[in-house]
C-alpha positions in Angstrom: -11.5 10.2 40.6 -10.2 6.7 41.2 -7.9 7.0 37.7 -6.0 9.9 39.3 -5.9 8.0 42.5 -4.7 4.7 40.8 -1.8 7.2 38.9 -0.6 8.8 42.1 -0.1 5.4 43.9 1.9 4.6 41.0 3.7 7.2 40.8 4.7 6.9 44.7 4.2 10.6 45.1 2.1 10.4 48.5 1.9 13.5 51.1 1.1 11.2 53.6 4.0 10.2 56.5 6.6 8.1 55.4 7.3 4.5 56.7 8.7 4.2 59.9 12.7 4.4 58.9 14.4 1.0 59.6 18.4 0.8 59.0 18.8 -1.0 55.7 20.6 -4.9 56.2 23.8 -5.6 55.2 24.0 -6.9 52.0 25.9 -10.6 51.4 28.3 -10.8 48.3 25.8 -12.4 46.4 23.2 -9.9 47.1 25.4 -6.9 46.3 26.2 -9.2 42.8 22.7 -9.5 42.1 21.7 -5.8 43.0 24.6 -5.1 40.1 23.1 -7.1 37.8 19.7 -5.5 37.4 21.6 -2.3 37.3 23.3 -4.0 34.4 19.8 -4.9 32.4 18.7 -1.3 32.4 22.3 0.0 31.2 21.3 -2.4 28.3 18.8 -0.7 26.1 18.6 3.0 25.4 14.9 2.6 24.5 11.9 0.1 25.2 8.9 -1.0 24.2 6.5 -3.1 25.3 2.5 -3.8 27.3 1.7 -3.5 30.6 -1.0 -4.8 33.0 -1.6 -2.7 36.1 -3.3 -3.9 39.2 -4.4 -1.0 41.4 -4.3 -1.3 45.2 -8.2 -2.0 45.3 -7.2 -4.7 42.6 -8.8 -2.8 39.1 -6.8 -3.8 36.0 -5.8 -1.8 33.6 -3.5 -2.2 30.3 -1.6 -0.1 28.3 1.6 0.1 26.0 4.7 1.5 26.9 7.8 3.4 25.8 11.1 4.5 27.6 13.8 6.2 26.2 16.4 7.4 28.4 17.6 8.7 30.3 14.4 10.1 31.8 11.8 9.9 28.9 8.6 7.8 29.3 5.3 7.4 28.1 2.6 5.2 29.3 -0.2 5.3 27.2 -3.7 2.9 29.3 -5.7 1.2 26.9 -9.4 3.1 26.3 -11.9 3.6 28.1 -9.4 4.5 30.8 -8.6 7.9 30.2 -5.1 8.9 31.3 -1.9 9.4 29.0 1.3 9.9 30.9 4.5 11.5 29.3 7.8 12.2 30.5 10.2 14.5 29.1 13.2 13.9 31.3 12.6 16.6 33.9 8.4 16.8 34.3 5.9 14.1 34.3 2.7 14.8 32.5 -0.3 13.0 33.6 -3.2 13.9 30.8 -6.7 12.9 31.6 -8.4 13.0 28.2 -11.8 12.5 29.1 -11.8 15.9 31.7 -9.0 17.7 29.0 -6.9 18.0 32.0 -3.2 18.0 32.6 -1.3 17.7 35.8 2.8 18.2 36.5 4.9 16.8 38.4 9.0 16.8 38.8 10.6 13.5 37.6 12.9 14.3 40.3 10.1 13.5 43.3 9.1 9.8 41.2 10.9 6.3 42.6 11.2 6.2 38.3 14.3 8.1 38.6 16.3 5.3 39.9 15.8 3.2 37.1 15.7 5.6 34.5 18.8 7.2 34.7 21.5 7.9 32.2 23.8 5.5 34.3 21.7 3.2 36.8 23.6 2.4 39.7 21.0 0.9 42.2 23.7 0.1 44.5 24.9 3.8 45.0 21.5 5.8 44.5 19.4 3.9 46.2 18.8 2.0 50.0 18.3 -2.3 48.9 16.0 -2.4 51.6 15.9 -6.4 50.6 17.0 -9.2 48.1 14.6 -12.3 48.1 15.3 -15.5 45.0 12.1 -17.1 44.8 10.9 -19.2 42.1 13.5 -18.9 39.8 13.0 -15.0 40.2 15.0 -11.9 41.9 12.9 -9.5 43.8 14.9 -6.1 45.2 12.9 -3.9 47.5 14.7 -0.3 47.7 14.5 2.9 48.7 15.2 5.9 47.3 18.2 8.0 49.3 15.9 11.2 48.4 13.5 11.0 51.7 11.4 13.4 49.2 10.6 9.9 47.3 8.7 8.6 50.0 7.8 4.9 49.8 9.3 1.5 48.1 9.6 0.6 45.0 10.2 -3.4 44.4 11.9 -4.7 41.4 10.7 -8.5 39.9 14.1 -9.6 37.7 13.9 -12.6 35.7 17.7 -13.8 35.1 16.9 -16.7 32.5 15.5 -14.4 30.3 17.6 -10.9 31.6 14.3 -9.1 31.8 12.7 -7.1 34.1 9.2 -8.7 34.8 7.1 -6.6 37.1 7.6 -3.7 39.4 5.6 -3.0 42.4 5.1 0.5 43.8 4.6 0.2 47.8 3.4 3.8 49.2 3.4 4.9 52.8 0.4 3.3 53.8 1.3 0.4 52.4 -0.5 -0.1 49.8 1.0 -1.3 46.2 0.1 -0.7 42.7 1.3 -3.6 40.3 3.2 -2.9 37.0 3.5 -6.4 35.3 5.6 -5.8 31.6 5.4 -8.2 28.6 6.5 -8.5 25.1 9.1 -6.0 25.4 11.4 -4.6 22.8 15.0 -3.1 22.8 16.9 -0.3 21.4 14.4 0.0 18.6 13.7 3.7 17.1 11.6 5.8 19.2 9.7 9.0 17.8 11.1 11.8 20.1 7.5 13.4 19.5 6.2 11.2 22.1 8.0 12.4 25.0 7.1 16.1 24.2 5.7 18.2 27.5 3.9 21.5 27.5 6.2 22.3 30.5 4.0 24.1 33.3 6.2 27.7 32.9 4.3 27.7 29.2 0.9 27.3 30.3 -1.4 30.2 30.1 -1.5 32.1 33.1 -5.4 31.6 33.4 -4.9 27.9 33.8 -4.0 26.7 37.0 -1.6 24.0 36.9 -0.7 21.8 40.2 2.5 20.8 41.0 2.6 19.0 44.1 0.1 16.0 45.4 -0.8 18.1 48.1 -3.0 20.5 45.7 -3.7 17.5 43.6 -5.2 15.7 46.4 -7.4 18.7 47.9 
C-alpha cells in the first residue's frame, strides 16, 4: 500500500482540495531570464538517461534508473525489492506493480510532468512561477500548473554551473513533498522506443477493471 501511496504523491495527482489560491508575484527581469533558462535546458536533449533517489513524504528512499524521451515519453524503472515500473507513452501513464501483477492508468495530461516534458517547454507561458529563490549557487522555481486539474506544486532545483537539472520536488495539496534527486545523467543518446510501449486501458479485456482516476485508486 505505501508504494502506490509514495507513486501518487509523486505523481501530484491528489483528490484532496487544492491549496488555498494566492495571485502569483510579479516576476523581476532577472527572474523571468532565469525562468527562460530552465525552459532552455529541457529544449536541449530529446532523450535522457540517468538514476534517481526518491525520498517519500514519510522520508523512505528508494532508487531507480530513468529514461525520457520526448515529448511525453518516460519510464522510471525503482530498483528491486520495490515493486513498481512506471511508463509513459506520451498520452497515459502506466504505473505496473509487479509484485500484485497490477496495472493502473492515468492521463499524462492530469501529471505536473507535462510541463516539463513537452515538445516545446515554455515554463513561462504554461505554467504560474509561483517563486524564484538562488541559494547556494543553485536556482529553485516553484510553479504551478495553469491546468487547476493539476492540483499542487511542483519545484524545480537548477544547477547553472553545470546546466543540469538536479532535483525536483513534488508538493501536493496537503503539503506534503516527495523528492526526486537525479544523477549521472545522459543526453540525446539512443532510446529503445520499446520502453515507452502502454497497453492503453481501451485494449484491456473487459473483465479487468482498470482505474482511471485517484479517486477509485484511493477507495
Amino acid at each position: 500500500m505505501h508504494t502506490r501511496r509514495r507513486f501518487l504523491a509523486f505523481m501530484l495527482l491528489a483528490t484532496v482540495p487544492p491549496l488555498m489560491s494566492t495571485a502569483a508575484p510579479a516576476l523581476t527581469a532577472p527572474d523571468r531570464q532565469a525562468v527562460a533558462r530552465v525552459s532552455q535546458f529541457f529544449n536541449g536533449f530529446r532523450t535522457m538517461h540517468g538514476d534517481f533517489t526518491q525520498i517519500s513524504p514519510r522520508g523512505r528512499v528508494s532508487t531507480g534508473k530513468l529514461v525520457i524521451a520526448k515529448p511525453g515519453r518516460m519510464r522510471f524503472e525503482y530498483t528491486p525489492p520495490h515493486p513498481l515500473v512506471i511508463v509513459s507513452d506520451g498520452t497515459w501513464v502506466a504505473i505496473r506493480n509487479n509484485r500484485k501483477d497490477k496495472v493502473n492508468y492515468y492521463p499524462l495530461s492530469k501529471t505536473p510532468l507535462k510541463m516539463v516534458l513537452a515538445e516545446k517547454v515554455d515554463l513561462l507561458r504554461d505554467a504560474r512561477v509561483k517563486k524564484v529563490e538562488r541559494t547556494d549557487g543553485l536556482l529553485l522555481i516553484t510553479l504551478q500548473a495553469n491546468d487547476k486539474g493539476v492540483p499542487g506544486e511542483l519545484l524545480l532545483v537548477y544547477d547553472p554551473a553545470r546546466n543540469q537539472l538536479q532535483q525536483w520536488t513534488v508538493i501536493d495539496p496537503q503539503g506534503r513533498r516527495t523528492t526526486i534527486t537525479l544523477s549521472n545523467l545522459s543526453f540525446n543518446g539512443k532510446v529503445n522506443p520499446k520502453l515507452f510501449r502502454v497497453k492503453r486501458p481501451g485494449d484491456v479485456p473487459p473483465r479487468r477493471k482498470v482505474r482511471k482516476n485517484f479517486s477509485a485508486a484511493r477507495r
